[in-house]
Each structure stands twice: as structure tokens, then as C-alpha cells.
MITI-320226 format. One line per 4 residues: number of its first residue (from 1); their letters; for each residue x, y, z of N, C-alpha, C. Coordinates in steps of 0.1 Angstrom, whole numbers. Example, Ala and Ser with C-alpha at 12.3 -4.5 7.8 and 13.67 -1.06 7.14 Angstrom:
! residues 2
1) as) 132/-57/78/123/-45/78/132/-33/78  128/-22/71/137/-11/71/129/0/79 $
This chain:
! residues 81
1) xxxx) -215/273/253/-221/286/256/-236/284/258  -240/293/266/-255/293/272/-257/302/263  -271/302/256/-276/313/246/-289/317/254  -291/331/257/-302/337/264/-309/351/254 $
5) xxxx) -321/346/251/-329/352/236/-331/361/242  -339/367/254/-348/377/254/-348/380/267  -350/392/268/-346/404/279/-352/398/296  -363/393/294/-374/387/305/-365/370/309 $
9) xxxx) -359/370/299/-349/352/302/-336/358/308  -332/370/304/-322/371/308/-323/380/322  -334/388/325/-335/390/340/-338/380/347  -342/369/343/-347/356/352/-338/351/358 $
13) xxxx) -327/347/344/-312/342/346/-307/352/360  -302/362/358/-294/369/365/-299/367/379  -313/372/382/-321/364/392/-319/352/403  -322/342/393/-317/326/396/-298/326/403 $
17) xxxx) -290/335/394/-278/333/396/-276/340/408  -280/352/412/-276/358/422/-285/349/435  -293/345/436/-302/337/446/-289/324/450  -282/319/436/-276/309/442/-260/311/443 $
21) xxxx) -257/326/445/-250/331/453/-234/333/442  -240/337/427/-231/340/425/-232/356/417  -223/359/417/-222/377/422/-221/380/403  -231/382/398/-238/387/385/-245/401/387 $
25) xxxx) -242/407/378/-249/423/379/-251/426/364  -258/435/368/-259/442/351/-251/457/348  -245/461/338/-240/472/332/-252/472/320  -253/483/320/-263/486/311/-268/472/303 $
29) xxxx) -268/467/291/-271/457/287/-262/448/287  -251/446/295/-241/432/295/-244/429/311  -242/418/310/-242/407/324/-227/408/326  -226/410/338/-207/412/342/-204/397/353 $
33) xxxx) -202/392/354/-196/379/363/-186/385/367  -188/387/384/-172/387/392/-175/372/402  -154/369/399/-154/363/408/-139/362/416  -139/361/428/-129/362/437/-117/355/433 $
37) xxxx) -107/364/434/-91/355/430/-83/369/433  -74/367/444/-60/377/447/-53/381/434  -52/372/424/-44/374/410/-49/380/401  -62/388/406/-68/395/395/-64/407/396 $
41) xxxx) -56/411/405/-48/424/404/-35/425/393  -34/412/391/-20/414/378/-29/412/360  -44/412/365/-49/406/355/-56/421/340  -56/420/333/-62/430/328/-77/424/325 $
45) xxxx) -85/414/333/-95/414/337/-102/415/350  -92/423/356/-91/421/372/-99/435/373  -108/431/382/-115/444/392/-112/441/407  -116/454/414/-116/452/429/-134/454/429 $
49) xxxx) -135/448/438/-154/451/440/-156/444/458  -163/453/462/-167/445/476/-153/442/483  -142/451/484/-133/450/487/-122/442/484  -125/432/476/-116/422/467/-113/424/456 $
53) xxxx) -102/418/452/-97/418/437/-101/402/434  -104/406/420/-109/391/409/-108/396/398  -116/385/393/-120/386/380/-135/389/372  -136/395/361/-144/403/357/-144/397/345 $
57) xxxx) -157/387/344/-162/386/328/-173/393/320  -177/394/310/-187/402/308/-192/393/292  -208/393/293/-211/386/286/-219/398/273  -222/406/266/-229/418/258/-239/410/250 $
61) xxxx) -246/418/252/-260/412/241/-256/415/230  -257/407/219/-259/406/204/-266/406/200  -264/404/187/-280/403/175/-287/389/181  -283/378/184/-290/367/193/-290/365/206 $
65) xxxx) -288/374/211/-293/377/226/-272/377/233  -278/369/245/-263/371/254/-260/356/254  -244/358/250/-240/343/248/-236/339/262  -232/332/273/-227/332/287/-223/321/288 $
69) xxxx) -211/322/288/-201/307/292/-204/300/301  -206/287/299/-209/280/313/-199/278/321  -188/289/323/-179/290/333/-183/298/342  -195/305/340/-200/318/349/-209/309/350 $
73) xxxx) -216/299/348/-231/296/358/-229/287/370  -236/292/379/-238/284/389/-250/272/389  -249/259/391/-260/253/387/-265/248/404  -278/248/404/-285/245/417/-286/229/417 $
77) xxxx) -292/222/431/-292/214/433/-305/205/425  -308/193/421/-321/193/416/-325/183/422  -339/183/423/-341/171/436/-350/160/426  -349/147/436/-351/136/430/-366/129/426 $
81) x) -375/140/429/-387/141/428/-397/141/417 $
């Protein structure tokens, strides 16, 4: 688990994530992860959004901030420099 302390780290995050094209939003204070899959219509974490059905994770801030699976991050390229 990714652990993200503070409010300013965690708009950065969401930030960074949507730039590298993965579809993170905010609900009031939880980070929501969708991601595309036809079978998230049998799923009871299945939304439709952007005219697709997937899946819908959601991360809520705690007493130590937001815990976020690294099955929701996208990681960027990093160069050799």
C-alpha cells in the first residue's frame, strides 16, 4: 500500500495520475479509481462512467491519510539521466 499523509501530496498524486492517463477523481475526500472492464456490470463494484462499465475502487482518507493500492497507480517512465 501507497500511504499519502497530507492533502497537498495527495492532490499532487491525483494530478501526476490523471496526467499519466489514469482516470482518478475525487468524491469528496476519497480518491475513486475507475477502470475499464465489460464485467463490471455483474460486479458490485462495477460503475458505468464515460459510457463504460468497470470497475470502481475507492481509497478514504483515514486517521493516516489515504492508503492506495498499488494496483491503482500508474507509474511513469523514468529516464536514464
Amino acid at each position: 500500500m501507497l500511504t499519502i499523509t497530507t492533502l497537498p501530496e495527495a492532490e499532487k498524486f491525483v494530478r501526476r495520475q490523471q496526467r499519466l492517463g489514469n482516470d482518478v477523481r475525487w468524491d469528496n475526500y476519497d480518491m475513486v479509481f475507475f477502470r475499464e472492464a465489460p464485467q463490471g456490470v455483474y460486479s458490485k463494484n462495477g460503475a458505468f462512467r464515460n459510457g463504460e462499465w468497470g470497475f470502481e475502487n475507492r481509497s478514504p482518507v483515514t486517521g493516516a491519510g489515504w492508503e492506495v493500492d498499488y494496483r491503482n497507480v500508474k507509474r511513469g517512465r523514468r529516464s536514464r539521466n
